[in-house]
PANUKOL-677001 format. One line per 2 residues: number of its first residue (from 1); their letters; for each residue x, y, z of C-alpha. Coordinates in nm, 4 decimals, decimal comma, always signed. Last residue first. Example, Ala and Ser with C-alpha at 12.3 -4.5 7.8 and 13.67 -1.06 7.14 Angstrom:
BEGIN
2) sa) +1,3670:-0,1060:+0,7140; +1,2300:-0,4500:+0,7800
! end
This chain:
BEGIN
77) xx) +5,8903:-0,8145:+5,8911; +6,1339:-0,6080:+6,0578
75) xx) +5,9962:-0,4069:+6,2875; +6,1625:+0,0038:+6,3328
73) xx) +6,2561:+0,1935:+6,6349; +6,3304:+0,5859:+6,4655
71) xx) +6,6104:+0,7446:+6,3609; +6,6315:+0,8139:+5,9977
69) xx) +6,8847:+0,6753:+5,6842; +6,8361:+0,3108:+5,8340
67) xx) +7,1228:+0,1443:+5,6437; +6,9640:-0,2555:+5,4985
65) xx) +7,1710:-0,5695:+5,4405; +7,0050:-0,9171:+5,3758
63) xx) +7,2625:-1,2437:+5,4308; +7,2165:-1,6004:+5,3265
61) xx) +7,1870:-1,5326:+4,9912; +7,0305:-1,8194:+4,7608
59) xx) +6,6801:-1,7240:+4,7998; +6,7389:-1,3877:+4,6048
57) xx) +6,6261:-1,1353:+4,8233; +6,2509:-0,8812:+4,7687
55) xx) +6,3232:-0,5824:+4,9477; +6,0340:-0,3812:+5,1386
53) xx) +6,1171:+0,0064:+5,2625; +5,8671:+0,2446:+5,4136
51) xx) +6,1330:+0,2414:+5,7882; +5,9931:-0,1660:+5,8824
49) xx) +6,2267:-0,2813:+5,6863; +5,9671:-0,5821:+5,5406
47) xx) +6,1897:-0,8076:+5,3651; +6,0799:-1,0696:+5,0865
45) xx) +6,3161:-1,3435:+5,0848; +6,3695:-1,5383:+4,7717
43) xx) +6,3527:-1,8646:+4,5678; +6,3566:-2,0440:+4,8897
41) xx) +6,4413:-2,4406:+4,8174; +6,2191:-2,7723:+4,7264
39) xx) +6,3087:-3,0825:+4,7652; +6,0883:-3,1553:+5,1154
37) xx) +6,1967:-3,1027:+5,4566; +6,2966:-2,7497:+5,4152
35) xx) +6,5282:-2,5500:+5,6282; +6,5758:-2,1707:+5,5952
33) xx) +6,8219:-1,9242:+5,6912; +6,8942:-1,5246:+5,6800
31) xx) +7,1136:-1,3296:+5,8313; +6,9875:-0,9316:+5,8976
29) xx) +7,2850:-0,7254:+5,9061; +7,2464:-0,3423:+5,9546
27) xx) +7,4693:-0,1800:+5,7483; +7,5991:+0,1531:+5,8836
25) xx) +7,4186:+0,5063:+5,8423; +7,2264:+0,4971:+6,1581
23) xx) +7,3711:+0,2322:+6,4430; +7,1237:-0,0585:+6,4346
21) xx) +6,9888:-0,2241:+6,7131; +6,9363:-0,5346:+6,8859
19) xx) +7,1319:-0,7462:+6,6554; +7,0109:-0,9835:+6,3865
17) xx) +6,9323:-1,3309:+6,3245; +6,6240:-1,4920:+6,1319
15) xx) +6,5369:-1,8615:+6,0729; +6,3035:-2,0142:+5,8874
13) xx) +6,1171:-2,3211:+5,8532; +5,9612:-2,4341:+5,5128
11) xx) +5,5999:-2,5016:+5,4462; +5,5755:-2,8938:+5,3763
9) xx) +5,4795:-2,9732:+5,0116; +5,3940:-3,3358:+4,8424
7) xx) +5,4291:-3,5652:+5,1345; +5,4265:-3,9430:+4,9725
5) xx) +5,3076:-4,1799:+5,2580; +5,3197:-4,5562:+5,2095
3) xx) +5,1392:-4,7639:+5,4502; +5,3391:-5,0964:+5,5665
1) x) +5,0928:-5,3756:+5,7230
! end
Protein backbone atom coordinates (compact mmCIF):
# COMPACT_ATOMS: atom_id res chain seq x y z
CA UNK A 1 0.00 0.00 0.00
CA UNK A 2 1.79 3.47 -1.01
CA UNK A 3 0.14 6.66 0.87
CA UNK A 4 0.81 9.87 -0.73
CA UNK A 5 1.66 12.81 1.52
CA UNK A 6 1.65 16.43 0.08
CA UNK A 7 3.20 18.82 3.04
CA UNK A 8 1.84 22.22 2.33
CA UNK A 9 4.10 24.55 4.83
CA UNK A 10 6.91 23.48 7.24
CA UNK A 11 8.20 26.49 9.52
CA UNK A 12 11.70 27.16 8.40
CA UNK A 13 14.95 26.57 10.49
CA UNK A 14 17.27 29.23 11.25
CA UNK A 15 20.45 29.87 12.05
CA UNK A 16 22.17 32.81 13.82
CA UNK A 17 26.05 33.57 14.31
CA UNK A 18 27.67 36.31 16.03
CA UNK A 19 30.50 37.10 18.42
CA UNK A 20 30.42 37.49 22.09
CA UNK A 21 30.56 41.08 22.14
CA UNK A 22 30.58 44.07 20.31
CA UNK A 23 33.25 46.80 20.49
CA UNK A 24 31.07 50.34 20.58
CA UNK A 25 31.09 52.26 17.43
CA UNK A 26 32.16 49.26 15.02
CA UNK A 27 29.76 46.96 13.14
CA UNK A 28 28.64 44.26 14.95
CA UNK A 29 28.01 41.29 12.52
CA UNK A 30 25.08 39.22 13.03
CA UNK A 31 25.06 36.33 9.94
CA UNK A 32 22.08 35.17 9.10
CA UNK A 33 20.79 31.63 7.60
CA UNK A 34 17.77 29.72 7.02
CA UNK A 35 16.84 26.27 5.64
CA UNK A 36 13.43 25.38 4.41
CA UNK A 37 12.15 22.04 3.49
CA UNK A 38 9.40 23.21 1.44
CA UNK A 39 9.60 25.88 -1.79
CA UNK A 40 9.23 28.61 -0.07
CA UNK A 41 12.18 31.24 1.02
CA UNK A 42 12.57 34.14 3.92
CA UNK A 43 11.24 37.31 2.59
CA UNK A 44 13.02 39.06 5.52
CA UNK A 45 14.53 39.06 8.92
CA UNK A 46 13.07 41.09 11.53
CA UNK A 47 15.89 42.03 14.16
CA UNK A 48 15.34 42.78 17.66
CA UNK A 49 18.82 44.91 18.78
CA UNK A 50 18.07 44.61 21.94
CA UNK A 51 19.52 48.73 22.55
CA UNK A 52 15.39 50.34 21.37
CA UNK A 53 16.28 49.39 17.84
CA UNK A 54 14.23 46.63 15.51
CA UNK A 55 15.31 46.24 11.67
CA UNK A 56 13.23 44.53 9.35
CA UNK A 57 16.19 42.54 6.50
CA UNK A 58 15.56 41.65 3.15
CA UNK A 59 15.43 37.72 3.16
CA UNK A 60 18.00 37.53 0.57
CA UNK A 61 21.02 38.98 2.74
CA UNK A 62 22.85 36.73 4.58
CA UNK A 63 24.43 39.29 6.81
CA UNK A 64 22.60 42.03 9.39
CA UNK A 65 24.97 44.86 10.67
CA UNK A 66 24.11 46.99 13.71
CA UNK A 67 26.92 49.84 15.84
CA UNK A 68 25.80 49.93 19.49
CA UNK A 69 26.12 53.86 19.98
CA UNK A 70 25.85 53.13 24.17
CA UNK A 71 27.39 50.66 26.46
CA UNK A 72 25.27 48.43 27.88
CA UNK A 73 24.78 44.14 27.52
CA UNK A 74 22.10 43.96 24.99
CA UNK A 75 19.71 40.49 23.54
CA UNK A 76 19.32 40.12 20.24
CA UNK A 77 16.05 38.92 19.35
Amino acid sequence: RVIELNVQNVAPTLALRGPAGAVLGDPFALQLAATDLGLDRIQFWTVDWGDGTVERIDGTRGVAEHVYATLGSFTIR
